[in-house]
C-alpha positions as CSV (number, residue, x, y, z in Angstrom):
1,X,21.9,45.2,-3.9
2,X,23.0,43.2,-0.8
3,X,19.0,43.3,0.2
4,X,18.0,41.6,-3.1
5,X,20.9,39.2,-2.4
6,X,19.3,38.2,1.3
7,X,15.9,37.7,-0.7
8,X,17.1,35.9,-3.2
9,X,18.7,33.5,0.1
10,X,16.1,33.4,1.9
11,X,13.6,32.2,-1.0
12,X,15.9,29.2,-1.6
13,X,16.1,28.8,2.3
14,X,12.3,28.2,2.5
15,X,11.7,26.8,-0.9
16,X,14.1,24.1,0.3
17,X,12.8,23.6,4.0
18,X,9.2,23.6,2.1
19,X,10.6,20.6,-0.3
20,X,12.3,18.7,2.5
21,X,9.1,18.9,4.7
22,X,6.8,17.5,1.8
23,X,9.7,15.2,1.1
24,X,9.4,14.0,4.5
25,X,5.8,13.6,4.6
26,X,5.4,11.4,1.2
27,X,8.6,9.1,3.5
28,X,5.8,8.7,6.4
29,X,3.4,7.5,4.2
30,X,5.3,5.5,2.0
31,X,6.8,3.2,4.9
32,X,4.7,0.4,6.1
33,X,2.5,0.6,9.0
34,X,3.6,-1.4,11.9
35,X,0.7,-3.9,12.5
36,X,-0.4,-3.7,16.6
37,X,-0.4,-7.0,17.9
38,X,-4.1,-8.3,17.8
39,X,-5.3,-6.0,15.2
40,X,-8.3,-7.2,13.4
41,X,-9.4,-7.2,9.7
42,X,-11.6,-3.9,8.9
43,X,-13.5,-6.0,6.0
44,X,-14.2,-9.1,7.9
45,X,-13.2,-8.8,11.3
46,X,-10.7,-12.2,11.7
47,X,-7.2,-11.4,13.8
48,X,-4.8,-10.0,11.2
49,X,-1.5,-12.6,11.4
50,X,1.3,-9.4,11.2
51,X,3.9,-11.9,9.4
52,X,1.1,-13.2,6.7
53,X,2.4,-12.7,2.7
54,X,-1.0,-12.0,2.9
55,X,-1.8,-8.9,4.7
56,X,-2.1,-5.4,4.0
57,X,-2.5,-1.8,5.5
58,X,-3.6,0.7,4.3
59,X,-3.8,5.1,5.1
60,X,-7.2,6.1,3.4
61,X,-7.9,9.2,2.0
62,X,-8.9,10.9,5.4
63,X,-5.8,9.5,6.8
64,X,-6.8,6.2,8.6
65,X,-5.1,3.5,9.0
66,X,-6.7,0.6,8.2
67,X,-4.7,-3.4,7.9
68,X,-6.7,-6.3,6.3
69,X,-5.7,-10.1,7.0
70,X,-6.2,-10.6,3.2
71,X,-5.4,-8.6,0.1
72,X,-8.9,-9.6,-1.4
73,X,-10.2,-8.2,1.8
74,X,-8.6,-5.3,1.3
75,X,-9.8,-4.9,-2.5
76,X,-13.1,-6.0,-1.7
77,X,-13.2,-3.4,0.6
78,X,-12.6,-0.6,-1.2
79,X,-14.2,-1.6,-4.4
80,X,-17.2,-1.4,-2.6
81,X,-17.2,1.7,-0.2
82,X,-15.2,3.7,-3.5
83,X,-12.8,5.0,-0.7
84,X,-9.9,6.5,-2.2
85,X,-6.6,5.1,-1.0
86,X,-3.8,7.3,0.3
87,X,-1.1,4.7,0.5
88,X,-1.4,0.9,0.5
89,X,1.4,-1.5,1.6
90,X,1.6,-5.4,1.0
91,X,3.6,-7.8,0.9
92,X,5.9,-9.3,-2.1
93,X,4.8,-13.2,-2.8
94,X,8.2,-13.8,-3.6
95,X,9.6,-12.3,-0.6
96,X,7.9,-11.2,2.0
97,X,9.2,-7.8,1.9
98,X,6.5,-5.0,2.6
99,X,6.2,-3.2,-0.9
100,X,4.7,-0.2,-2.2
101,X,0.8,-1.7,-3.0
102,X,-0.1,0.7,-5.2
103,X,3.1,-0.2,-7.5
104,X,2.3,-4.0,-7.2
105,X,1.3,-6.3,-9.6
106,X,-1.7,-9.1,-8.5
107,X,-2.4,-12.4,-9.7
108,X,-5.5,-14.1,-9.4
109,X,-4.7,-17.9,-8.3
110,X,-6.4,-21.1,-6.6
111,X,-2.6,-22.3,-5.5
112,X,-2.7,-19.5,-2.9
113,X,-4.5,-20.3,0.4
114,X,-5.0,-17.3,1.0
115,X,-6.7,-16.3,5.4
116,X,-10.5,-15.6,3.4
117,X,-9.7,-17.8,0.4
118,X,-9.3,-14.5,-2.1
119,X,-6.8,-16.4,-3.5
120,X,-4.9,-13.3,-4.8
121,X,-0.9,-12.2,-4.2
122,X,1.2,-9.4,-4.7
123,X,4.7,-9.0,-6.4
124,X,7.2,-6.6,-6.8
125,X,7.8,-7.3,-10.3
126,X,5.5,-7.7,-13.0
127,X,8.1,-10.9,-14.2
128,X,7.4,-12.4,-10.5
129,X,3.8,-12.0,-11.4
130,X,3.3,-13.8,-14.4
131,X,5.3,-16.8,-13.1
132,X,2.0,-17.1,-11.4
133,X,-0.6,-15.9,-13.9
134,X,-2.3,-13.1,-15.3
135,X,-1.1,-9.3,-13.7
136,X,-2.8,-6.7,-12.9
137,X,-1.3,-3.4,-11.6
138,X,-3.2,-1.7,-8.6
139,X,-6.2,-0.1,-10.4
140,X,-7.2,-3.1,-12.6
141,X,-6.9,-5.6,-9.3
142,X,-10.0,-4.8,-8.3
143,X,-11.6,-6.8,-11.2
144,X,-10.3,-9.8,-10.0
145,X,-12.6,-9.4,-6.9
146,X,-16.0,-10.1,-8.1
């Protein structure tokens, strides 16, 4: 009896270190990556400004880490190769608060001067959004990229 009890412990030991490392490892990912000082864009080359509303990194699906001066860059970019993106962090219009890019909502709009003239933002909030035009969550942004 008291061995089935230690099994019975142990299993929840390691199903919960098993839960806490995957736990950990989504946390990794889902935290903005830093963006080294004179980084350039991986679709067009130009300097990457860290502080832009503008920019965006991104962890592809082989685990590289790729930053783009210009959400359209970075939407143009994958639209084209059809890389699959591991996690995606820009920044909220509203705020300027890195935010989760695959949970943002995109608007499509000539009043942003954006670095290569995409002329697309991200918000937090749908709401946010569509103070500034049509939204389109993550998968559907890339249509505003023609």
């Amino acid at each position: 009896m008291a061995s089935v009890r230690k099994a019975g412990r142990l299993s929840i030991c390691l199903v919960s270190a098993l839960a806490l490392a995957l736990t950990c490892a989504v946390a990794v990912y889902a935290q903005p990556l830093t963006i080294p000082q004179g980084t350039h864009c991986a679709e067009c080359g130009m300097a990457v400004d860290r502080d832009s509303k503008f920019s965006a990194s991104v962890i592809d699906e082989k685990g590289g880490k790729l930053f783009f001066c210009d959400i359209g860059d970075m939407l143009y970019h994958f639209k084209k190769s059809k890389a699959a993106v591991q996690s995606v962090n820009v920044r909220d219009y509203a705020s300027g608060a890195w935010i989760d890019g695959k949970k943002a909502w995109y608007v499509l709009n000539k009043k942003f001067v954006t670095p290569m003239y995409w002329s697309v933002a991200a918000f937090s909030t749908e709401a946010d959004a569509k103070k500034w035009g049509a939204a389109a969550g993550f998968d559907s942004a890339f249509g505003l990229i023609k």
